[in-house]
C-alpha positions as a LaTeX table, in Angstrom:
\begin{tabular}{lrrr}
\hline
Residue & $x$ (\AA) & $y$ (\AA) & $z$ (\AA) \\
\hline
Unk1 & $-25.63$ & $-34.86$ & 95.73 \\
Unk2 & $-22.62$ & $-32.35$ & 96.65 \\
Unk3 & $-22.25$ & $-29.32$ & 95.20 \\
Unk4 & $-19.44$ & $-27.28$ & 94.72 \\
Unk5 & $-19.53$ & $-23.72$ & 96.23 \\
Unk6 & $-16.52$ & $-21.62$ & 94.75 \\
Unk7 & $-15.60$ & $-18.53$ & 96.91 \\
Unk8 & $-13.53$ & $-15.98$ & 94.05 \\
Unk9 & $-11.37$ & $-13.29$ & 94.80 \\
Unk10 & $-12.20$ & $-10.64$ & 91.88 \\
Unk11 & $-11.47$ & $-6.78$ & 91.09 \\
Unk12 & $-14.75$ & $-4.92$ & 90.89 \\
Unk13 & $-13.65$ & $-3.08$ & 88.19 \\
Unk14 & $-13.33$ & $-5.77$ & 86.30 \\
Unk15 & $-17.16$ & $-6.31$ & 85.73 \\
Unk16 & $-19.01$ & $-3.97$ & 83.35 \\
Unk17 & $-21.03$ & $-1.42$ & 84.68 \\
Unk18 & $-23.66$ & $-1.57$ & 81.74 \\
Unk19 & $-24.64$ & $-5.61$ & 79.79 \\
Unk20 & $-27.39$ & $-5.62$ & 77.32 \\
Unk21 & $-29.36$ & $-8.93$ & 76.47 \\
Unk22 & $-31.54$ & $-10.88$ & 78.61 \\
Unk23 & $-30.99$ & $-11.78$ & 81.58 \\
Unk24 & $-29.32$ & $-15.18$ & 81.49 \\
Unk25 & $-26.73$ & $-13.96$ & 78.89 \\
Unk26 & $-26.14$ & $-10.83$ & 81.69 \\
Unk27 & $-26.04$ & $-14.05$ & 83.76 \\
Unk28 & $-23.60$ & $-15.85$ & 81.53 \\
Unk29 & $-21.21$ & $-12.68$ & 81.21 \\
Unk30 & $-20.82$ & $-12.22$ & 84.77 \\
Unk31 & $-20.01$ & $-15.97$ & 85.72 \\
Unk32 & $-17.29$ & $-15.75$ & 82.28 \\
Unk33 & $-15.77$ & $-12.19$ & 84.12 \\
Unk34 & $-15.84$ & $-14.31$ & 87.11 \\
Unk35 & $-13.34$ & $-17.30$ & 86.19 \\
Unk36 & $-11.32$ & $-15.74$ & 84.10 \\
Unk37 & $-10.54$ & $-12.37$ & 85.57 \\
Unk38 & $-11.14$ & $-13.43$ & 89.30 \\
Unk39 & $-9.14$ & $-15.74$ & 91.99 \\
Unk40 & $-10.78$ & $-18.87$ & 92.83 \\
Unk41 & $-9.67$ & $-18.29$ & 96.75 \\
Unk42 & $-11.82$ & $-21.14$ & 98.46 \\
Unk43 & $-14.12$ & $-24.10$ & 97.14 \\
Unk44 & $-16.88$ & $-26.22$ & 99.34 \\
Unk45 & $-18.03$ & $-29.17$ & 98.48 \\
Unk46 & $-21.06$ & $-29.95$ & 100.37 \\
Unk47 & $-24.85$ & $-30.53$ & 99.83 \\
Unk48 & $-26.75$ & $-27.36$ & 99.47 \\
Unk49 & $-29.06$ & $-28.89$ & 102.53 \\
Unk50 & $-26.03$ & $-28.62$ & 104.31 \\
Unk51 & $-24.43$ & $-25.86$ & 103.11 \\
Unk52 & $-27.59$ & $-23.51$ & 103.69 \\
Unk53 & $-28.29$ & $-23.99$ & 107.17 \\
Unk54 & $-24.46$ & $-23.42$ & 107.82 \\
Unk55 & $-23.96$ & $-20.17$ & 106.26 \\
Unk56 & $-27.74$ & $-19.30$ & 107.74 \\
Unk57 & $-25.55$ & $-19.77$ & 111.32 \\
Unk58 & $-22.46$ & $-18.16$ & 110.36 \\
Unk59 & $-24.80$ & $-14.88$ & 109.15 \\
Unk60 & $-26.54$ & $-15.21$ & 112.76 \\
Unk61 & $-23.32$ & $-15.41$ & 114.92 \\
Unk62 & $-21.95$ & $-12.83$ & 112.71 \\
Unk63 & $-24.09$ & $-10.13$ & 112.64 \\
Unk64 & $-27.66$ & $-11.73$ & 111.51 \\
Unk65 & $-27.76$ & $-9.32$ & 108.62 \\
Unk66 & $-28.97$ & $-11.91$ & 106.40 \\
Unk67 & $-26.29$ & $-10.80$ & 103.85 \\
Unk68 & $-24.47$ & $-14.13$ & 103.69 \\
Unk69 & $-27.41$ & $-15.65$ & 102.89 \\
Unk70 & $-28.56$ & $-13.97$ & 100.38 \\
Unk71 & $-25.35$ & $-12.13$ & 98.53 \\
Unk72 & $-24.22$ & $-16.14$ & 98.42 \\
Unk73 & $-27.35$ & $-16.64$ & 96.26 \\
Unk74 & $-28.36$ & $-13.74$ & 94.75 \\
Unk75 & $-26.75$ & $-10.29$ & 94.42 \\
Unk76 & $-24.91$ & $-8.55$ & 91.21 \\
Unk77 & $-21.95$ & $-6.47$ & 90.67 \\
Unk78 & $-23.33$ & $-3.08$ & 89.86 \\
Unk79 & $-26.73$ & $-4.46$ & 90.16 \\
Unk80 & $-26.40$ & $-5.84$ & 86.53 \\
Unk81 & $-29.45$ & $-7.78$ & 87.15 \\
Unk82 & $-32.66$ & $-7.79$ & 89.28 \\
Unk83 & $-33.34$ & $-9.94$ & 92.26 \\
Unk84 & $-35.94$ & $-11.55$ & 90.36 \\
Unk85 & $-33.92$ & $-12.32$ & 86.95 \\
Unk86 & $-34.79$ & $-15.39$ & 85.43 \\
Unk87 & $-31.25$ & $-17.25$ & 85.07 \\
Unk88 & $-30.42$ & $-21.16$ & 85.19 \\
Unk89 & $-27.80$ & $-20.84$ & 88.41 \\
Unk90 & $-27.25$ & $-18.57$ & 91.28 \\
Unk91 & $-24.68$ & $-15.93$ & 91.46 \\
Unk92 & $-23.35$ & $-14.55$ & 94.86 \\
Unk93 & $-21.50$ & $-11.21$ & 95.00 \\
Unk94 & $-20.25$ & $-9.09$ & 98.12 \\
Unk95 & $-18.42$ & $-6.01$ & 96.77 \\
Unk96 & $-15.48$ & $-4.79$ & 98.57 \\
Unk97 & $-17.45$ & $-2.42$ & 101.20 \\
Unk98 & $-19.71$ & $-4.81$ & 102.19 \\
Unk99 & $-16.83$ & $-7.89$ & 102.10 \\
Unk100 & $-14.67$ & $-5.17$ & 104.64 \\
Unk101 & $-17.59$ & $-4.04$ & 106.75 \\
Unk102 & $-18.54$ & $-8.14$ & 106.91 \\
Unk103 & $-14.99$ & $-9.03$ & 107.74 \\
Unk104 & $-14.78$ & $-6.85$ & 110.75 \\
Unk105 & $-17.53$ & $-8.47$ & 112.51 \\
Unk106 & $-16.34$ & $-11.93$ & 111.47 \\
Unk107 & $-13.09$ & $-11.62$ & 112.59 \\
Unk108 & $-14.71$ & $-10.50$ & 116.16 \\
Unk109 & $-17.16$ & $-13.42$ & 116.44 \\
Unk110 & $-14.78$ & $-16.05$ & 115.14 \\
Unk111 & $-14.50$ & $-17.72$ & 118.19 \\
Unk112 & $-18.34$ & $-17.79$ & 119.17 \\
Unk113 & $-18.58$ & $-21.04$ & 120.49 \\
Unk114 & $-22.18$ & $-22.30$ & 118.87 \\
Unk115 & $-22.26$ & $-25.09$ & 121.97 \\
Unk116 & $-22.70$ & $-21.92$ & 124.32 \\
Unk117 & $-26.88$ & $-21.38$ & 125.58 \\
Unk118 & $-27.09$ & $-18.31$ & 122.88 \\
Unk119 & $-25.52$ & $-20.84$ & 120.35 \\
Unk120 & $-27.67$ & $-23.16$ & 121.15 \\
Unk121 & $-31.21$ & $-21.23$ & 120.35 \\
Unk122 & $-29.15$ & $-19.55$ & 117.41 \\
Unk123 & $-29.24$ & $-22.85$ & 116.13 \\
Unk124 & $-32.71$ & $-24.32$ & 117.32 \\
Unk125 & $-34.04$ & $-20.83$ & 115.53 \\
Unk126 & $-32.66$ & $-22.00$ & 111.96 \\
Unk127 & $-33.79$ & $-25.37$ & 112.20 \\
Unk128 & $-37.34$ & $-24.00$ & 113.34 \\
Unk129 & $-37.82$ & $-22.42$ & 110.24 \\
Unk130 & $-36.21$ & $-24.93$ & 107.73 \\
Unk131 & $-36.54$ & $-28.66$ & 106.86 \\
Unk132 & $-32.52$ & $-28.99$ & 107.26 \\
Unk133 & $-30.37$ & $-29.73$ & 110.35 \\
Unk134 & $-27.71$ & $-27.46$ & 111.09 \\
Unk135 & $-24.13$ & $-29.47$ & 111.47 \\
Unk136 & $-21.03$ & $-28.24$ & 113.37 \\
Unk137 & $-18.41$ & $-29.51$ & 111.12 \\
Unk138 & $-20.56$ & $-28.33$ & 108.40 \\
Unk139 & $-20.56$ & $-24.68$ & 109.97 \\
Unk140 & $-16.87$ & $-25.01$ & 110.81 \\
Unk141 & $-16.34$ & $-25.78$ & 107.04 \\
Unk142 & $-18.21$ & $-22.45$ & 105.69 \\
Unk143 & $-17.10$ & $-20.43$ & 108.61 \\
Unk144 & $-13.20$ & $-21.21$ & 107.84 \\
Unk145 & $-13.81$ & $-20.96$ & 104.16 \\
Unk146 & $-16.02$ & $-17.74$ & 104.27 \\
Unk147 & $-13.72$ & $-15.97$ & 107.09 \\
Unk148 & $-10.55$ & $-16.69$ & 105.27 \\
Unk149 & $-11.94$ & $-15.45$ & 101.78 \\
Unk150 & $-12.83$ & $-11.98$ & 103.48 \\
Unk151 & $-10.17$ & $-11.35$ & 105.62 \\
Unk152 & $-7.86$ & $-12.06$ & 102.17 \\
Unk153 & $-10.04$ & $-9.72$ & 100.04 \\
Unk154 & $-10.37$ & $-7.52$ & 102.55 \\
Unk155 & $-7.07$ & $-6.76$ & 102.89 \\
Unk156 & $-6.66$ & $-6.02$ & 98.98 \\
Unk157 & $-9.72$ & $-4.23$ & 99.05 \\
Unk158 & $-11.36$ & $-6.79$ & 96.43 \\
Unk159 & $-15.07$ & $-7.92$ & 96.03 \\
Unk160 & $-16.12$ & $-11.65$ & 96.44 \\
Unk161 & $-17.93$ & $-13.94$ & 94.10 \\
Unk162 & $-20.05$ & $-16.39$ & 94.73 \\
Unk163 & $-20.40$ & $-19.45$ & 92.34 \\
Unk164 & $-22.68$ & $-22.56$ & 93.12 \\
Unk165 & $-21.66$ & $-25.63$ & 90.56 \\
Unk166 & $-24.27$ & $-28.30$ & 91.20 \\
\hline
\end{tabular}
């Protein structure tokens, strides 16, 4: 089953600093802030077992930080909730340091051509440690989509938001 991975464009100031409640309704308030005060920039539709091992090679060719990774899944403006919160969907966030400082080194590995020797073990390393294949168009599709978002919010010094519809 597809799911649809929706890449926003959003102000940082436009999410609170503070929330009370629990955590999903923090949840709930950031994904409302989210489509109705952001940009929806990009959207990929593609199973998650696809979609995973794809950004996991995009991180590794750009930088192997393991931000993409995990700020696609689980980070929080202002840290309005804990790594650990107990909420029914994911929520990806990159605020605009990180989303300029990410940009940067994906606009200089753009090109990396994962065919290459060093793409090559780049790519038997992720499917080492996972259950899922890693495919080139599949890679293609989050590197375009991911590398375009940036270098747009980038340039208007905006944060990116990551929402998983499944």
């Amino acid at each position: 089953m597809s799911s649809l991975i929706n890449l926003y464009v959003v102000n940082e100031d436009d999410y609170p600093t503070h929330l009370n409640g629990d955590d999903e309704s923090k949840y709930q308030t950031l994904v409302t802030i989210t489509k109705e005060e952001g940009i929806l920039w990009q959207s990929i539709e593609m199973n998650l077992r696809g979609f995973e091992p794809a950004l996991q090679l995009w991180d590794a060719v750009a930088g192997n930080s393991r931000l993409l990774l995990i700020a696609s899944f689980n980070f929080y403006p202002h840290k309005l909730l804990p790594p650990e919160a107990n909420i029914s969907g994911s929520f990806g966030y990159f605020p605009p340091n990180m989303v300029k400082d990410l940009y940067s080194v994906m606009q200089e590995e753009y090109e990396f051509d994962i065919d290459c020797l060093e793409g090559k073990q780049i790519i038997d390393e992720i499917e080492k440690d996972g259950l899922d294949e890693v495919n080139p168009e599949a890679y293609e599709i989050v590197r375009d989509k991911y590398f375009t978002t940036f270098r747009d919010a980038s340039e208007q010094g905006k944060a990116v938001a990551v929402l998983i519809e499944q």
